[in-house]
mmCIF file as Biopython writes it, N, C-alpha, C and O atoms, coordinates in Angstrom:
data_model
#
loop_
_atom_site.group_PDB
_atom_site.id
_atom_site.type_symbol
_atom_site.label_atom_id
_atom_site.label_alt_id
_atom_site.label_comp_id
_atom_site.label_asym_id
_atom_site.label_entity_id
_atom_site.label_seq_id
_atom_site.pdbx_PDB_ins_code
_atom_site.Cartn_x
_atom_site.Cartn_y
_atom_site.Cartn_z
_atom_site.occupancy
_atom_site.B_iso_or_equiv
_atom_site.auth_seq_id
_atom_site.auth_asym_id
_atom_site.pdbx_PDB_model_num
ATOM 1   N N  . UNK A ? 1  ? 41.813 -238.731 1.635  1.0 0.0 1  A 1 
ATOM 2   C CA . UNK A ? 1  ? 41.201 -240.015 1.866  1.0 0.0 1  A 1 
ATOM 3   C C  . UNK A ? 1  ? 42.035 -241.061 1.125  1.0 0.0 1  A 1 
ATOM 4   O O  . UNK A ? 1  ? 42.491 -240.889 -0.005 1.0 0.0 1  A 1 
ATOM 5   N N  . UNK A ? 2  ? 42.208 -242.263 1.937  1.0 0.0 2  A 1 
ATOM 6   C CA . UNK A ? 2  ? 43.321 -243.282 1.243  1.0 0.0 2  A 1 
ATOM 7   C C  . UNK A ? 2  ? 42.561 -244.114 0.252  1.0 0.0 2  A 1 
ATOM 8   O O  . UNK A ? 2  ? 41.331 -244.084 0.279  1.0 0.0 2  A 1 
ATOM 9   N N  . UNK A ? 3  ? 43.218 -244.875 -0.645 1.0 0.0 3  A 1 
ATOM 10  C CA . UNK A ? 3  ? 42.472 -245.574 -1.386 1.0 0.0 3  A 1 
ATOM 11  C C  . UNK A ? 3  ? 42.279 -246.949 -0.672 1.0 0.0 3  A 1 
ATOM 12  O O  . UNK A ? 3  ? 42.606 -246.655 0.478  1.0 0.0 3  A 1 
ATOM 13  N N  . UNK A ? 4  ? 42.020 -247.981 -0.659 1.0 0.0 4  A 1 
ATOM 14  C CA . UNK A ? 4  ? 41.942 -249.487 -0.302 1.0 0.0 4  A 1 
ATOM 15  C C  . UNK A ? 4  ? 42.187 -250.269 -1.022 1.0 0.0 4  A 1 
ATOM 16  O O  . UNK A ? 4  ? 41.191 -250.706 -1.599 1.0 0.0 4  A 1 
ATOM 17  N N  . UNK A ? 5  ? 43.632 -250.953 -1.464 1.0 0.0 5  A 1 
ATOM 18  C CA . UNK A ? 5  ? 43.892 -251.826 -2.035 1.0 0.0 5  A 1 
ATOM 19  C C  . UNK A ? 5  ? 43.138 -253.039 -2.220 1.0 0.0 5  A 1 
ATOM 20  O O  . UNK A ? 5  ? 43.374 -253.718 -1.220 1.0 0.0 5  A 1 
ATOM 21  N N  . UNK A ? 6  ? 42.350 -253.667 -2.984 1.0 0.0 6  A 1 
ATOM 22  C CA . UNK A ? 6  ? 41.810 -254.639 -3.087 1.0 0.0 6  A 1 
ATOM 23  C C  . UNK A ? 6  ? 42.800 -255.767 -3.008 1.0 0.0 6  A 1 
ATOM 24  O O  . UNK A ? 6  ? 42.530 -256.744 -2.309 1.0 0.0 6  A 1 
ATOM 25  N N  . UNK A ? 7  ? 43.957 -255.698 -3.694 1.0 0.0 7  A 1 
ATOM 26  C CA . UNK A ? 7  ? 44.558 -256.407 -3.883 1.0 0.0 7  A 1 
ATOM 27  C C  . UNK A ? 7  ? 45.117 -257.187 -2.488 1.0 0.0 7  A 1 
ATOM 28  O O  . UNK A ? 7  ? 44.692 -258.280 -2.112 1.0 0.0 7  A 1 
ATOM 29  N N  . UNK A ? 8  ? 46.049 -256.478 -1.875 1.0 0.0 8  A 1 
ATOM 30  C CA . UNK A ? 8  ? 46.248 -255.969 -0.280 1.0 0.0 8  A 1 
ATOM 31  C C  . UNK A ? 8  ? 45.543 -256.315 0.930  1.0 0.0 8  A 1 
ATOM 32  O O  . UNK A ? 8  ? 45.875 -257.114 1.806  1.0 0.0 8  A 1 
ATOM 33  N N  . UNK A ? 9  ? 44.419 -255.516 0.834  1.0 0.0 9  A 1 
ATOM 34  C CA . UNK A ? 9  ? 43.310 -254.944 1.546  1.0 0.0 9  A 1 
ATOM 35  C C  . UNK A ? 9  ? 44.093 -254.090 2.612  1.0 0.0 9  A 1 
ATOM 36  O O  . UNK A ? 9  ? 43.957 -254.126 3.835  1.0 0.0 9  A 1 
ATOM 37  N N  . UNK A ? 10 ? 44.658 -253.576 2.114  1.0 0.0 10 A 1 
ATOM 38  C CA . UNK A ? 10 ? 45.346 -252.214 3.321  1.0 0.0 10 A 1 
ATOM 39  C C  . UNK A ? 10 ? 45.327 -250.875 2.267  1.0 0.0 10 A 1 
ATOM 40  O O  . UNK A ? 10 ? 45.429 -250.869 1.040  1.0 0.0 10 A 1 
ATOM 41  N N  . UNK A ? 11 ? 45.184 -249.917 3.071  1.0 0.0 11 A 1 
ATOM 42  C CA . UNK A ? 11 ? 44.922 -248.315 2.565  1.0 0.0 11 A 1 
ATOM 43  C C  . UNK A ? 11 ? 46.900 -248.500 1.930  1.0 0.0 11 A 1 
ATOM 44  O O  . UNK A ? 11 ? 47.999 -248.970 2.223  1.0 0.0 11 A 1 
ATOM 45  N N  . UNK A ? 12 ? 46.127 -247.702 0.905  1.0 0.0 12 A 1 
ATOM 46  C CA . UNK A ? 12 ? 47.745 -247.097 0.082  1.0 0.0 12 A 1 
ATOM 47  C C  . UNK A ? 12 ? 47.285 -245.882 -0.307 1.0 0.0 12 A 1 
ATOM 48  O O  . UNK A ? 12 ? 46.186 -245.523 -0.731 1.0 0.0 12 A 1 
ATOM 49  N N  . UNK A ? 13 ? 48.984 -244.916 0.049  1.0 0.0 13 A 1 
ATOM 50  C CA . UNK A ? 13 ? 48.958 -243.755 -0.106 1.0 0.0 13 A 1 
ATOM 51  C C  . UNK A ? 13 ? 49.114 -243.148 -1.491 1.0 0.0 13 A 1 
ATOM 52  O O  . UNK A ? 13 ? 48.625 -242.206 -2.115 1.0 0.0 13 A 1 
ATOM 53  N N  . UNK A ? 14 ? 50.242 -244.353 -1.746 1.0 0.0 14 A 1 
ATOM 54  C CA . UNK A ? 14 ? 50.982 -244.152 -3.370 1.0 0.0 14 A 1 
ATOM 55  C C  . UNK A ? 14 ? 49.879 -244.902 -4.490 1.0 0.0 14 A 1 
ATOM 56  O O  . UNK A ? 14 ? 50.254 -245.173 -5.630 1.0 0.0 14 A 1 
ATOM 57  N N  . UNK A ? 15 ? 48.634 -245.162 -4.064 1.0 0.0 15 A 1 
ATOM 58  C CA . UNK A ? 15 ? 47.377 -245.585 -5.027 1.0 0.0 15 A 1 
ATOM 59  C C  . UNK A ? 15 ? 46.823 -244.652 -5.230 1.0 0.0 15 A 1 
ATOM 60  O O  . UNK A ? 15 ? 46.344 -244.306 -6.310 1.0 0.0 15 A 1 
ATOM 61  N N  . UNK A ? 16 ? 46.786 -243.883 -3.855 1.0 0.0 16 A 1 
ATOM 62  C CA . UNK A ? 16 ? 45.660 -242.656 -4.031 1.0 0.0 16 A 1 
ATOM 63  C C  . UNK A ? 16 ? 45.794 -241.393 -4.960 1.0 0.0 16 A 1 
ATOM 64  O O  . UNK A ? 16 ? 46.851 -240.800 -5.175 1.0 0.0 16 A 1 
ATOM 65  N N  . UNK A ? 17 ? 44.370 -241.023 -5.557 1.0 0.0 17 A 1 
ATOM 66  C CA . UNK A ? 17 ? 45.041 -240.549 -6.340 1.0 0.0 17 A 1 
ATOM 67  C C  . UNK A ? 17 ? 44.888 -238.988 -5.806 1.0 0.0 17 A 1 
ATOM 68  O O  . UNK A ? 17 ? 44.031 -238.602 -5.011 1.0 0.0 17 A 1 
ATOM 69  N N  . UNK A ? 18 ? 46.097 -238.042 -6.534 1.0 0.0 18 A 1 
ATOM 70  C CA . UNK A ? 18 ? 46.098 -236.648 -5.854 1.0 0.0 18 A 1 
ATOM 71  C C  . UNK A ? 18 ? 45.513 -235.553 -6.495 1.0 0.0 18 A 1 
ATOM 72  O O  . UNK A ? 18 ? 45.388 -235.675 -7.714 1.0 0.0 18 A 1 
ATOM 73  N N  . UNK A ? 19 ? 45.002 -234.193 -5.827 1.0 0.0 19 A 1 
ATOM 74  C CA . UNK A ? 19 ? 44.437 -233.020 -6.578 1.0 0.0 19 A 1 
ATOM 75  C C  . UNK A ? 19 ? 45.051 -232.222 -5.921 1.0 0.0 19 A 1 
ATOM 76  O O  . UNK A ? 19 ? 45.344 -232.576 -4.779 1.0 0.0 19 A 1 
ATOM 77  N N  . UNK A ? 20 ? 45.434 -230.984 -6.344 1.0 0.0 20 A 1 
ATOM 78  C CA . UNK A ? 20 ? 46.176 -229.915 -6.058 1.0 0.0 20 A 1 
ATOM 79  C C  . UNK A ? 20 ? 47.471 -230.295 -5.770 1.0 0.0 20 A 1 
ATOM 80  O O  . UNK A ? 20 ? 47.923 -231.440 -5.779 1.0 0.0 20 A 1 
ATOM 81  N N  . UNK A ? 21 ? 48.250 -228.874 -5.418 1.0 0.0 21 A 1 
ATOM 82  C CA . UNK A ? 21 ? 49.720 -228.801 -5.039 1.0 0.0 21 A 1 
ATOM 83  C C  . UNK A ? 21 ? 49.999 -228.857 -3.374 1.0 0.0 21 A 1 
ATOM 84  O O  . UNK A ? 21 ? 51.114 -229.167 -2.954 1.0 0.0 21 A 1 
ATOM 85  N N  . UNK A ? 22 ? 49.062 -228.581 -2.611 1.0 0.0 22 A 1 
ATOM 86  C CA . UNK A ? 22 ? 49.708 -228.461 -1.567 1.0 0.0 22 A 1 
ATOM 87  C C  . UNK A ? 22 ? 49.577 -229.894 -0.352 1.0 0.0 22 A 1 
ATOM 88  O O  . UNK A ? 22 ? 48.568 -230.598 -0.337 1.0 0.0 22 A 1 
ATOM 89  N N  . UNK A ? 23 ? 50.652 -230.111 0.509  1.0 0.0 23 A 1 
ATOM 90  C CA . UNK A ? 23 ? 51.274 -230.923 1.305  1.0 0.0 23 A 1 
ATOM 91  C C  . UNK A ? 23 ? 49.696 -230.987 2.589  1.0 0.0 23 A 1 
ATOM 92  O O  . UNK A ? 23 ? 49.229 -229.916 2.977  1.0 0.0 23 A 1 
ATOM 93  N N  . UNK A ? 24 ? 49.256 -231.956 2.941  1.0 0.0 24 A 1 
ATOM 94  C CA . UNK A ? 24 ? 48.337 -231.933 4.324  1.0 0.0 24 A 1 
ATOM 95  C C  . UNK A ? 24 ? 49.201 -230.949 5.085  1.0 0.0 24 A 1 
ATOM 96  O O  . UNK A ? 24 ? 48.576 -229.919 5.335  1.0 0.0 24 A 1 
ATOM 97  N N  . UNK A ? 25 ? 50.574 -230.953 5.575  1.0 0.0 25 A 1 
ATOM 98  C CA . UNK A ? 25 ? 50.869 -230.066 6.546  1.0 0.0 25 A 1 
ATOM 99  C C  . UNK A ? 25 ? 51.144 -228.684 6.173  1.0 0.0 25 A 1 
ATOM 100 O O  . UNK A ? 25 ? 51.628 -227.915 7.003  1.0 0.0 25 A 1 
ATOM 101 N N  . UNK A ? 26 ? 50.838 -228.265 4.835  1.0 0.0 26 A 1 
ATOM 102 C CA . UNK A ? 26 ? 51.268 -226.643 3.862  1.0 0.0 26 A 1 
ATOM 103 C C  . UNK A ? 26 ? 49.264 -226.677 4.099  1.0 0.0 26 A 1 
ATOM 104 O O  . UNK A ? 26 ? 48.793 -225.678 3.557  1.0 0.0 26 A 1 
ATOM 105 N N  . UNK A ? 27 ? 48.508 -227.291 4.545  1.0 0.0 27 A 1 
ATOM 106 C CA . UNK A ? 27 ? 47.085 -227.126 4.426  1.0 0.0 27 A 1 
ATOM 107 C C  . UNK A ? 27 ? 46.858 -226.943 6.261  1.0 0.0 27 A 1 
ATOM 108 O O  . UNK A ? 27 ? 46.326 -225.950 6.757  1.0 0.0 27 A 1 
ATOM 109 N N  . UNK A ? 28 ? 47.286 -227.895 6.910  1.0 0.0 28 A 1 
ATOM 110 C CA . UNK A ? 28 ? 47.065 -227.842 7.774  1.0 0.0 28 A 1 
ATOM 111 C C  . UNK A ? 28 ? 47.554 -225.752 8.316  1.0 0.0 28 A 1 
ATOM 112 O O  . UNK A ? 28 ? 46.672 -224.892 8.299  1.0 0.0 28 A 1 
ATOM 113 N N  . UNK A ? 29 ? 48.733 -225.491 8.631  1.0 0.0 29 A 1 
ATOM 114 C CA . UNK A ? 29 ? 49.607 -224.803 8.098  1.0 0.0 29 A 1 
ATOM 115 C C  . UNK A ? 29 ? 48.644 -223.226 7.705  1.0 0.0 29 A 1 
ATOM 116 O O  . UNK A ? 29 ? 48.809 -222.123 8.227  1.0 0.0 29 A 1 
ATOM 117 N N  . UNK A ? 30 ? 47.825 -223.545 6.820  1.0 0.0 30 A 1 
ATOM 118 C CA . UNK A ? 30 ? 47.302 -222.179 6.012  1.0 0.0 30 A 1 
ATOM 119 C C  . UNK A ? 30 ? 46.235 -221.982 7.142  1.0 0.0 30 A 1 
ATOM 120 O O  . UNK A ? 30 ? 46.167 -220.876 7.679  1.0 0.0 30 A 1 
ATOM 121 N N  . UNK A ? 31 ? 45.083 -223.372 7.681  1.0 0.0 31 A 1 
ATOM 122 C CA . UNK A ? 31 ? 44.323 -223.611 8.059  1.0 0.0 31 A 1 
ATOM 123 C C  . UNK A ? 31 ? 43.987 -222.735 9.821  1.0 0.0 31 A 1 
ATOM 124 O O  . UNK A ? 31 ? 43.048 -222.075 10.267 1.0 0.0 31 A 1 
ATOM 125 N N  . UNK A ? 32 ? 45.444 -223.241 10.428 1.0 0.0 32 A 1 
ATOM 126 C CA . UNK A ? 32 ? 45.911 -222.375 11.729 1.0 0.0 32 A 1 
ATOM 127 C C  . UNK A ? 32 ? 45.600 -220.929 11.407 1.0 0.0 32 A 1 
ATOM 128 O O  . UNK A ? 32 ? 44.614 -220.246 11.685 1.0 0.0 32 A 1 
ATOM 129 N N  . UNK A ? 33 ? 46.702 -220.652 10.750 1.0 0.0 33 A 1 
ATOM 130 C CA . UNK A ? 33 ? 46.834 -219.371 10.166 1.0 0.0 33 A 1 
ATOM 131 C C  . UNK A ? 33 ? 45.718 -218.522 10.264 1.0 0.0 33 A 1 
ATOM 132 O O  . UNK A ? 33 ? 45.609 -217.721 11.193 1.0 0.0 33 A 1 
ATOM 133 N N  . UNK A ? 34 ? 44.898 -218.637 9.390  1.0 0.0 34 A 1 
ATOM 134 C CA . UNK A ? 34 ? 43.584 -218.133 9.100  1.0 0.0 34 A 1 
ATOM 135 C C  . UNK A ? 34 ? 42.854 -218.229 10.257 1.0 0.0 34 A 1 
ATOM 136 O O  . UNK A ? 34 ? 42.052 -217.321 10.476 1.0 0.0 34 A 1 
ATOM 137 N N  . UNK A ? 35 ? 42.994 -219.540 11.412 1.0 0.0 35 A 1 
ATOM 138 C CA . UNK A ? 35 ? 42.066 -219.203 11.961 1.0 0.0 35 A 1 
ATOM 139 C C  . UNK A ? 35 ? 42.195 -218.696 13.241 1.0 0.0 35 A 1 
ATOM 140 O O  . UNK A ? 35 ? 41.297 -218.534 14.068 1.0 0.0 35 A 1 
ATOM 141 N N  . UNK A ? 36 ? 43.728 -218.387 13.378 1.0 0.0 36 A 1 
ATOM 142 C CA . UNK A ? 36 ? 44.515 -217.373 14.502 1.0 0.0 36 A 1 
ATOM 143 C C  . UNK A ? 36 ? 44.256 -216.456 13.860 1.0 0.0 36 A 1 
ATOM 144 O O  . UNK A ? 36 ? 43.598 -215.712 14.587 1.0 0.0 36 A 1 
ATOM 145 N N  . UNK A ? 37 ? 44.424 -215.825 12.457 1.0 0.0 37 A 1 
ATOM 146 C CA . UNK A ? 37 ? 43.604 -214.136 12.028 1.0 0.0 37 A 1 
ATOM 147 C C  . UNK A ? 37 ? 42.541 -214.299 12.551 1.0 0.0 37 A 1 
ATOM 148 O O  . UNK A ? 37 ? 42.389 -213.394 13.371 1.0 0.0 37 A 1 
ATOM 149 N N  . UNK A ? 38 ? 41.331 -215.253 12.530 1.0 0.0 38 A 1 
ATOM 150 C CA . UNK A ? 38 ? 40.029 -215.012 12.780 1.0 0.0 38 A 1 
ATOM 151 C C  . UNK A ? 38 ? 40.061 -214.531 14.032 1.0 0.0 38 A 1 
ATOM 152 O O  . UNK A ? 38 ? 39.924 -213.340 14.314 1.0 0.0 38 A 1 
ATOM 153 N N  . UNK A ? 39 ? 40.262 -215.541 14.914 1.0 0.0 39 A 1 
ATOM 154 C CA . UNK A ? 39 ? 40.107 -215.156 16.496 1.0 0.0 39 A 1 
ATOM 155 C C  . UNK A ? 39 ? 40.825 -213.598 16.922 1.0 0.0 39 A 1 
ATOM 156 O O  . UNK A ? 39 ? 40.274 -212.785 17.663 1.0 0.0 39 A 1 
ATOM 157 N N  . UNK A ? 40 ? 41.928 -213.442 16.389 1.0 0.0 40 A 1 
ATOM 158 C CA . UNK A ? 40 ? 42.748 -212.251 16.563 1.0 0.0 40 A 1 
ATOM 159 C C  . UNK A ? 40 ? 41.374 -210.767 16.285 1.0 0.0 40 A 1 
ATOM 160 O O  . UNK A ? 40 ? 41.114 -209.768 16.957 1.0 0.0 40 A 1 
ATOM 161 N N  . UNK A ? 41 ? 40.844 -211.275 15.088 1.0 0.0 41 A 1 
ATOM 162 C CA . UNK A ? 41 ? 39.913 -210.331 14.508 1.0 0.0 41 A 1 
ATOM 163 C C  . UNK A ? 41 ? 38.563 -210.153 15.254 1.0 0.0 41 A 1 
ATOM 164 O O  . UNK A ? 41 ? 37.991 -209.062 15.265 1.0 0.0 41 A 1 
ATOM 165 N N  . UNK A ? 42 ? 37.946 -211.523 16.032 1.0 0.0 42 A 1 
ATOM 166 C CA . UNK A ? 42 ? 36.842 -211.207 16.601 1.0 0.0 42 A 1 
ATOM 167 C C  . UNK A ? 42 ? 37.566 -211.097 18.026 1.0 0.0 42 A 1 
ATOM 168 O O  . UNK A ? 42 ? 36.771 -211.449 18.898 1.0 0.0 42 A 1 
ATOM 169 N N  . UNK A ? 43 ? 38.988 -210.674 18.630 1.0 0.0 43 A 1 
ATOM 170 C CA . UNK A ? 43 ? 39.221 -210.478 19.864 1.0 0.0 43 A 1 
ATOM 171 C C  . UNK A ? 43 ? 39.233 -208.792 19.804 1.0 0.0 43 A 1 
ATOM 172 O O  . UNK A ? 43 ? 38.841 -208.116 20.755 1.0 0.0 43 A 1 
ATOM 173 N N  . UNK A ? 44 ? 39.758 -208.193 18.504 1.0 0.0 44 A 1 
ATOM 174 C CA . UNK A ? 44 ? 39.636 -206.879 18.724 1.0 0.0 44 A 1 
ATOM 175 C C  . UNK A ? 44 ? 38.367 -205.933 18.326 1.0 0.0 44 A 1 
ATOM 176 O O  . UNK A ? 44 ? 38.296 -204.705 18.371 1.0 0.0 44 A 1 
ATOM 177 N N  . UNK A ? 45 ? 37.135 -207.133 17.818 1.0 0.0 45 A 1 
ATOM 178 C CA . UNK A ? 45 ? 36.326 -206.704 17.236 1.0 0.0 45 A 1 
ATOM 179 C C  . UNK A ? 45 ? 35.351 -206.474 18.958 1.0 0.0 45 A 1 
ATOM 180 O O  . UNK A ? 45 ? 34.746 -205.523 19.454 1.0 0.0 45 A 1 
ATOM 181 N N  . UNK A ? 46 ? 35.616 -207.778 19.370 1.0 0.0 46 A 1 
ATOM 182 C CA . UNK A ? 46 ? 34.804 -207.487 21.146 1.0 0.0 46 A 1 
ATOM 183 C C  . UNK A ? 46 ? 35.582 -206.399 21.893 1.0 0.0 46 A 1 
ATOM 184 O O  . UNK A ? 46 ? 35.022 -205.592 22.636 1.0 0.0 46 A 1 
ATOM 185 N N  . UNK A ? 47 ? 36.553 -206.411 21.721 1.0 0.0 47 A 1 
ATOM 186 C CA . UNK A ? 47 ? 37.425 -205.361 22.694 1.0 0.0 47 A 1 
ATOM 187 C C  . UNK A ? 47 ? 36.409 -203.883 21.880 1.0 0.0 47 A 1 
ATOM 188 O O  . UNK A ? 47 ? 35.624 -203.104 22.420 1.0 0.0 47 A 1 
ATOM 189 N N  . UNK A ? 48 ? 36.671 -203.936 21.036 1.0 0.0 48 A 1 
ATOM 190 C CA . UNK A ? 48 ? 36.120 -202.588 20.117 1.0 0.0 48 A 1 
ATOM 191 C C  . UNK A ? 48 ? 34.556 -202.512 21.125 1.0 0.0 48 A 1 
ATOM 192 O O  . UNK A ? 48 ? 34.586 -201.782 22.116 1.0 0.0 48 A 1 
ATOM 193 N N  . UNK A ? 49 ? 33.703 -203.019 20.916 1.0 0.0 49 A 1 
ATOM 194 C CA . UNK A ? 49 ? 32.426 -202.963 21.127 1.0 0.0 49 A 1 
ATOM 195 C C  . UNK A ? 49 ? 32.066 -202.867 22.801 1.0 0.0 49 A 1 
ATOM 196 O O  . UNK A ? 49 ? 31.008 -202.592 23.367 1.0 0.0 49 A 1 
ATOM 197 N N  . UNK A ? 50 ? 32.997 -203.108 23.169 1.0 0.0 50 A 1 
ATOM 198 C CA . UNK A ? 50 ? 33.059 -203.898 24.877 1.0 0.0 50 A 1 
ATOM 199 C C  . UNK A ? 50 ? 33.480 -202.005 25.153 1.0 0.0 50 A 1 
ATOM 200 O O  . UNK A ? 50 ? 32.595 -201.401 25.758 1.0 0.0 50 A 1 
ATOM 201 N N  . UNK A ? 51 ? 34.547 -201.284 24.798 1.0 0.0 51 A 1 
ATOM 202 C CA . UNK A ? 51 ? 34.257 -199.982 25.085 1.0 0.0 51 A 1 
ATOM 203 C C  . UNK A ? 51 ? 33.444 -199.331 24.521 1.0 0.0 51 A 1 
ATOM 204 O O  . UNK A ? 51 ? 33.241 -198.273 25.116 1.0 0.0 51 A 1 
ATOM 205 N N  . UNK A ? 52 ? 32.728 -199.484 23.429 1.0 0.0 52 A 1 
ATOM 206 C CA . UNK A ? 52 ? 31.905 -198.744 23.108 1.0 0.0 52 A 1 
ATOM 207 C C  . UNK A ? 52 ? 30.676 -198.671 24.108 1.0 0.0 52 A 1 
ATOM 208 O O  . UNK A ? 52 ? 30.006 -197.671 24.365 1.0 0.0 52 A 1 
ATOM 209 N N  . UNK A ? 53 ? 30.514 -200.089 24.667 1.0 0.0 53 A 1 
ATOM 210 C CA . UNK A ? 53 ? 29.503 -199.758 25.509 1.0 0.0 53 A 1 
ATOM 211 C C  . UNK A ? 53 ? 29.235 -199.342 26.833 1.0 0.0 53 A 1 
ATOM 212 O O  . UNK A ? 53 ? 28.190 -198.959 27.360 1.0 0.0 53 A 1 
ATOM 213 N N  . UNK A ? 54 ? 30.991 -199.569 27.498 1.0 0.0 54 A 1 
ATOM 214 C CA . UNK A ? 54 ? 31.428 -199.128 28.521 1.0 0.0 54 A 1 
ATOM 215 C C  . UNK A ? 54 ? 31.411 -197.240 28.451 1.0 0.0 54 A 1 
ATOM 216 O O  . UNK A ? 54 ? 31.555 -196.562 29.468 1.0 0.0 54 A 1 
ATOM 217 N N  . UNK A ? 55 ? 31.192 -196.595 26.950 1.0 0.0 55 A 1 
ATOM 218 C CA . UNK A ? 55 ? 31.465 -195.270 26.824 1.0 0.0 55 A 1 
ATOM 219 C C  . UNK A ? 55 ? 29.745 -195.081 26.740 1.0 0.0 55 A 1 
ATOM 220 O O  . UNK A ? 55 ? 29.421 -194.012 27.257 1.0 0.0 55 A 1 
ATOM 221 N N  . UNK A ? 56 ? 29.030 -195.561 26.416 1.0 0.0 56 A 1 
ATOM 222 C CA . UNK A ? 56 ? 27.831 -195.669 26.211 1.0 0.0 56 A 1 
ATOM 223 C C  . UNK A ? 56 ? 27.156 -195.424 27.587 1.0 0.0 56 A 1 
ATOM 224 O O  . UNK A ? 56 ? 26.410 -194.467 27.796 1.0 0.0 56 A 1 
ATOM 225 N N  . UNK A ? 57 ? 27.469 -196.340 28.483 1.0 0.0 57 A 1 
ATOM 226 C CA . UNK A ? 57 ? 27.250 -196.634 29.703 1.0 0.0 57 A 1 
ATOM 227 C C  . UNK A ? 57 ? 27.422 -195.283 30.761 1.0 0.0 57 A 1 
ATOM 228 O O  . UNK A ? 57 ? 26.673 -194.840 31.633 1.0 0.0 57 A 1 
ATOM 229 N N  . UNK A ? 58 ? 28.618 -194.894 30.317 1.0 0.0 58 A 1 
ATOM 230 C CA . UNK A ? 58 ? 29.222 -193.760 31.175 1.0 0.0 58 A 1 
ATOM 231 C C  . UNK A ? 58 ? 28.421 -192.653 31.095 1.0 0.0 58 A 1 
ATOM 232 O O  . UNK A ? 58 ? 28.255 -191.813 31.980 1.0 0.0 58 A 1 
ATOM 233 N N  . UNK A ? 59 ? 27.797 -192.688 29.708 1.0 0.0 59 A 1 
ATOM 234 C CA . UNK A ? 59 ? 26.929 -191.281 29.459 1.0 0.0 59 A 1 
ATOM 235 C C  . UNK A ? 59 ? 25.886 -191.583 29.876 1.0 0.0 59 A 1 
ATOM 236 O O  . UNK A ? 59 ? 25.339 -190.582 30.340 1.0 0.0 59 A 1 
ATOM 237 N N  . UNK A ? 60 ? 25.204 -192.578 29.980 1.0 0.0 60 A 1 
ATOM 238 C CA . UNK A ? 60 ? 23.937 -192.959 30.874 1.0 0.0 60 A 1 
ATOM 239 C C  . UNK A ? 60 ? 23.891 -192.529 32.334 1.0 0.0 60 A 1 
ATOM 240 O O  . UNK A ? 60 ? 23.052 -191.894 32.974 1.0 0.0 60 A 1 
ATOM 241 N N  . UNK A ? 61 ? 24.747 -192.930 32.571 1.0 0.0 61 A 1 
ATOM 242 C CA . UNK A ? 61 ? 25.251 -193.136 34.364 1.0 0.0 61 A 1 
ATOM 243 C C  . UNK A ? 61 ? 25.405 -191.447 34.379 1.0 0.0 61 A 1 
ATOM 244 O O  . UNK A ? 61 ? 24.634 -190.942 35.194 1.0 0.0 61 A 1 
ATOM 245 N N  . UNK A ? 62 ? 26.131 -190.604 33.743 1.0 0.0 62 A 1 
ATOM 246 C CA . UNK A ? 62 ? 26.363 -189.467 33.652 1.0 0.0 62 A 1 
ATOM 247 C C  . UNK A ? 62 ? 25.081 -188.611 33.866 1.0 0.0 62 A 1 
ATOM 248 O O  . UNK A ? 62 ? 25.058 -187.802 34.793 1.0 0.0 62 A 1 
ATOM 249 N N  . UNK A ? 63 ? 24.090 -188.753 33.096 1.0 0.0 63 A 1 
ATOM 250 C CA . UNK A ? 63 ? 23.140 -187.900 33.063 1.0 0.0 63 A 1 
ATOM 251 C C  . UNK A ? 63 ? 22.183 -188.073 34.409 1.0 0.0 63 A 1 
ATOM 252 O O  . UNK A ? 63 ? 21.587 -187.119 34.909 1.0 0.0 63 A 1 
ATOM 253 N N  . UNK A ? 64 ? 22.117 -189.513 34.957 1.0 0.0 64 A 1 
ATOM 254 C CA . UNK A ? 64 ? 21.683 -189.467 36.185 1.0 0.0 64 A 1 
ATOM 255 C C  . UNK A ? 64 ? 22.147 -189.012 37.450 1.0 0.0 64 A 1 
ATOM 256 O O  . UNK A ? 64 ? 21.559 -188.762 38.502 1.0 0.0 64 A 1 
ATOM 257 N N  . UNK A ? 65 ? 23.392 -188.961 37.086 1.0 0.0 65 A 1 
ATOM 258 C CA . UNK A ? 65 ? 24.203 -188.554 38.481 1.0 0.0 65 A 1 
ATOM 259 C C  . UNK A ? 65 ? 24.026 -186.930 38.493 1.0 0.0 65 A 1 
ATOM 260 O O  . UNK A ? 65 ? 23.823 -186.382 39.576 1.0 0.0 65 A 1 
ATOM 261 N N  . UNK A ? 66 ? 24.101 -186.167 37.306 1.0 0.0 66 A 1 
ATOM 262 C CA . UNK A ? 66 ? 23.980 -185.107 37.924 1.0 0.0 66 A 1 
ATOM 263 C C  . UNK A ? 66 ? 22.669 -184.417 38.107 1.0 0.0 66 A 1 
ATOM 264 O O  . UNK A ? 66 ? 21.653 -184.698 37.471 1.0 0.0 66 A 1 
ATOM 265 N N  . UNK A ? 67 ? 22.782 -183.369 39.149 1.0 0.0 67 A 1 
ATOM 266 C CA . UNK A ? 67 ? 21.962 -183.103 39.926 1.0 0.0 67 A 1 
ATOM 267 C C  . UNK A ? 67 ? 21.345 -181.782 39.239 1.0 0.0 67 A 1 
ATOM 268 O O  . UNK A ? 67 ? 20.416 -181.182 39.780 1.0 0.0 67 A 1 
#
């Protein structure tokens, strides 16, 4: 968040004051990251479950079919 020069009245960057080490784009950056693991993680977490129930299914279907 920028500060607002009173003096000015325009946002300054070099007023504002800073916390931590890392760059908006070393944040932005981590931010992707993590949340391409996430999706990656709930794509193999549905794939996982999506056969389980397709194997689930089969044994259902199985026991009716035979005669």
């Amino acid at each position: 968040m920028l500060l607002l020069d009173p003096e000015t009245g325009e946002y300054s960057d070099e007023k504002t004051p800073s916390c931590g080490k890392d760059t908006l784009e070393q944040f932005f950056e981590r931010v992707i990251s993590d949340h391409i693991f996430f999706l990656f993680y709930l794509s193999v977490r549905s794939s996982f479950l999506f056969f389980k129930c397709v194997r689930f299914l089969k044994k259902i279907l199985r026991s009716y079919l035979v005669v």
